[in-house]
Each structure stands twice: as structure tokens, then as C-alpha cells.
C-alpha positions in Angstrom: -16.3 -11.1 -5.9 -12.6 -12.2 -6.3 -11.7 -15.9 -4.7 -9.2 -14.1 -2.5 -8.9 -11.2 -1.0 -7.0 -9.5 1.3 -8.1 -8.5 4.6 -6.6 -5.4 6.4 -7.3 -5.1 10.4 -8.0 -1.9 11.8 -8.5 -0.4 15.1 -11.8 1.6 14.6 -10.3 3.0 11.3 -11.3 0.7 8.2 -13.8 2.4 6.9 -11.6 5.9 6.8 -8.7 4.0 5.6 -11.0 2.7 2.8 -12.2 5.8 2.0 -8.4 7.3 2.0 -7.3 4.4 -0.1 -9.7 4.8 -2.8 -9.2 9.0 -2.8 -5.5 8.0 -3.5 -5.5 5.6 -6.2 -8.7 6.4 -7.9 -9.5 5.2 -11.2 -10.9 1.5 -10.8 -10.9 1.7 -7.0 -14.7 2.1 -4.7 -15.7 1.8 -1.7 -18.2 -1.5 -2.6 -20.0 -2.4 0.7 -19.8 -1.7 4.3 -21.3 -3.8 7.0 -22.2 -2.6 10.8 -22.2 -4.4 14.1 -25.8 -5.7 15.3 -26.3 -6.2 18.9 -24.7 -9.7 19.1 -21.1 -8.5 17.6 -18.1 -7.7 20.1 -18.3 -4.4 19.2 -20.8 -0.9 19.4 -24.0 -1.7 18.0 -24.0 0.4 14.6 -20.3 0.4 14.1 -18.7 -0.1 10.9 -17.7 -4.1 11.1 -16.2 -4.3 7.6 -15.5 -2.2 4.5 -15.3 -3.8 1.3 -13.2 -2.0 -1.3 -11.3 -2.0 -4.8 -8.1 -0.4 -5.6 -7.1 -0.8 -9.5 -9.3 -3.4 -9.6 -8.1 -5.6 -6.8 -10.6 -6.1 -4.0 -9.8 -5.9 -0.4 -12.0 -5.9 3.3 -10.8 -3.8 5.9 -11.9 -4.8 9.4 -12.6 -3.2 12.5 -10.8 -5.8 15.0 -10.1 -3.9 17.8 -6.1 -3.1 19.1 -5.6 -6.9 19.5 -3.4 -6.9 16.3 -1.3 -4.7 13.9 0.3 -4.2 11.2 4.2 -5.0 10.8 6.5 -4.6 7.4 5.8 -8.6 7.2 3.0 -8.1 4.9 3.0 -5.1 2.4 1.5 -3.9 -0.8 3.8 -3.5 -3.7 2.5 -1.0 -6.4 3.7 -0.9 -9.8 4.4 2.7 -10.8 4.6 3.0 -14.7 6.3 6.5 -14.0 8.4 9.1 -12.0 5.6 10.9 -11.7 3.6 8.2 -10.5 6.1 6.9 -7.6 5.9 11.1 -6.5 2.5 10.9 -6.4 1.7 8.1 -4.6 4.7 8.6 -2.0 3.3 12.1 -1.1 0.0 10.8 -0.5 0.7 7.8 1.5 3.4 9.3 3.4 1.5 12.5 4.3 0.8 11.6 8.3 3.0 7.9 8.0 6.7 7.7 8.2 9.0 7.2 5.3 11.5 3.9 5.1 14.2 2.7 2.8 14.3 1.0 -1.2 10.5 2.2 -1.5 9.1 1.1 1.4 6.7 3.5 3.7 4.3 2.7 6.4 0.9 5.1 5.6 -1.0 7.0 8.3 -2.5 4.1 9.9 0.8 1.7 10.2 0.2 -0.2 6.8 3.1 -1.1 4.8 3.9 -0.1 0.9 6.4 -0.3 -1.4 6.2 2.0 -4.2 8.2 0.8 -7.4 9.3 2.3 -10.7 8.0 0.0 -13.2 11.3 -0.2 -14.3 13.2 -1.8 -11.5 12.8 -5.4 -12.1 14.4 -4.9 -15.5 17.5 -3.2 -14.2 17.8 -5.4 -11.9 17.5 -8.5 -14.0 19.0 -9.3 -17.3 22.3 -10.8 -18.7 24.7 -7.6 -16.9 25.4 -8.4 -13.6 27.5 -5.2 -13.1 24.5 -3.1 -13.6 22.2 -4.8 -11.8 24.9 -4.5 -8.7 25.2 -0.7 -9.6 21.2 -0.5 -9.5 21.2 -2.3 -6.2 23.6 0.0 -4.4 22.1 2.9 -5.4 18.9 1.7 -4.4 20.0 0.7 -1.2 20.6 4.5 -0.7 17.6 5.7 -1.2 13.9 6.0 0.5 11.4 7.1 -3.0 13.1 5.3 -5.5 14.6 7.9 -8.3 13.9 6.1 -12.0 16.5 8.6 -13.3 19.7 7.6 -10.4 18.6 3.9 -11.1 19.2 4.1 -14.7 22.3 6.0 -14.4 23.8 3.5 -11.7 
């Protein structure tokens, strides 16, 4: 178990969300434990409490908290795409049922926050020409699923 890990609170949804987070990034991702409510938690005896889960190797819980709380773009999960292909992929699956916003960013089915970037990016955007990495910004500031090809050409 990881010293720190994330902790995503759901309404009745975690262990779905899990399940849907795992089926989209696959490889070192799982579904590692899940833990139900006995008779003394707030909650239905039997209910999922937590979900415990990996996503490229990073561990996370997801919790079923009740509506109290949820999620706002103040705490998102950047993902390093190594490809064009990659950035397509994951911004059709986690925008299928969520809503779309702008550089990257998109809010999934159940209200949580990503930003999907092009591997890339940091390197336009950085270095010793200034001019470029302006160019880079504007067009980026254009977009919602950053284009690695647009980007370069800025």
C-alpha cells in the first residue's frame, strides 16, 4: 500500500466509478479491495463503504459519503498522454455521459475532473523560445482535446 493516496467521494457510485476507471485505463489498473457497511456505519447495512483501486499503478479509495460533498475543478487528475491517439482515447471515454471543458480539461460521468495532456505540452511550452511557447498558449487556449499536431504548428 502506497503512503498516500487519494480519496474520491461518491454519492452511492464508487464502486461503479472504480470499476469504470479501471475498464478505461487498463493495463496496471484493478479493482484491489472493497469494503461494506456493517450495522453500526451511517449507511445501509451491506453497502459498498469503500473501493480500493489502481490506475497505472497509482492507488486510489473511492468512498461512498453520501451527497454531503462534491466534486469541483479544484482538484483534478492530470494524465500524461504519450500520443494523439492516446489523448482520443481517453477523451472519448471519459467524456462519454460527462461534459467537455477547455485546454484539456473534462468533468467524467460522475462530476470528477481530468485533464488530458499530450505528452508533449510541457516542452512547447517551456524552453529558451518565448515566441513559441506564446503561440502554443494561444492556440491552446482555443481548444477543448488538445490537438498535438495544431500545438506543434503554433
Amino acid at each position: 500500500m502506497q503512503k498516500i493516496r487519494p480519496c474520491l467521494w461518491f454519492d452511492g457510485q464508487a464502486r461503479e466509478a472504480a470499476e469504470f476507471y479501471v475498464s478505461v485505463f487498463g493495463g496496471d489498473s484493478a479493482v484491489l479491495d472493497v469494503t461494506y457497511n456493517g450495522e453500526a456505519a451511517p449507511g445501509e447495512t451491506g453497502a459498498v463503504l469503500t473501493v480500493d483501486f489502481r490506475l497505472a499503478g497509482q492507488e486510489y479509495m473511492a468512498l461512498n459519503g453520501g451527497p454531503a460533498f462534491t466534486f469541483s475543478e479544484a482538484v483534478s487528475l492530470s494524465v500524461d498522454c504519450a500520443s494523439q491517439e492516446e489523448v482520443d482515447r481517453l477523451w472519448s471515454a471519459l467524456t462519454e455521459g460527462g461534459t467537455e471543458s477547455d485546454c484539456g480539461w473534462l468533468k467524467d460521468r460522475y462530476g470528477f475532473s481530468w485533464q488530458i495532456v499530450p505528452r508533449v505540452l510541457p516542452e512547447l511550452l517551456g524552453g529558451p523560445d518565448k515566441a513559441r511557447a506564446e503561440r502554443v498558449m494561444r492556440a491552446m487556449l482555443t481548444m477543448r482535446k488538445l490537438d498535438v499536431e495544431t500545438l506543434r504548428n503554433a
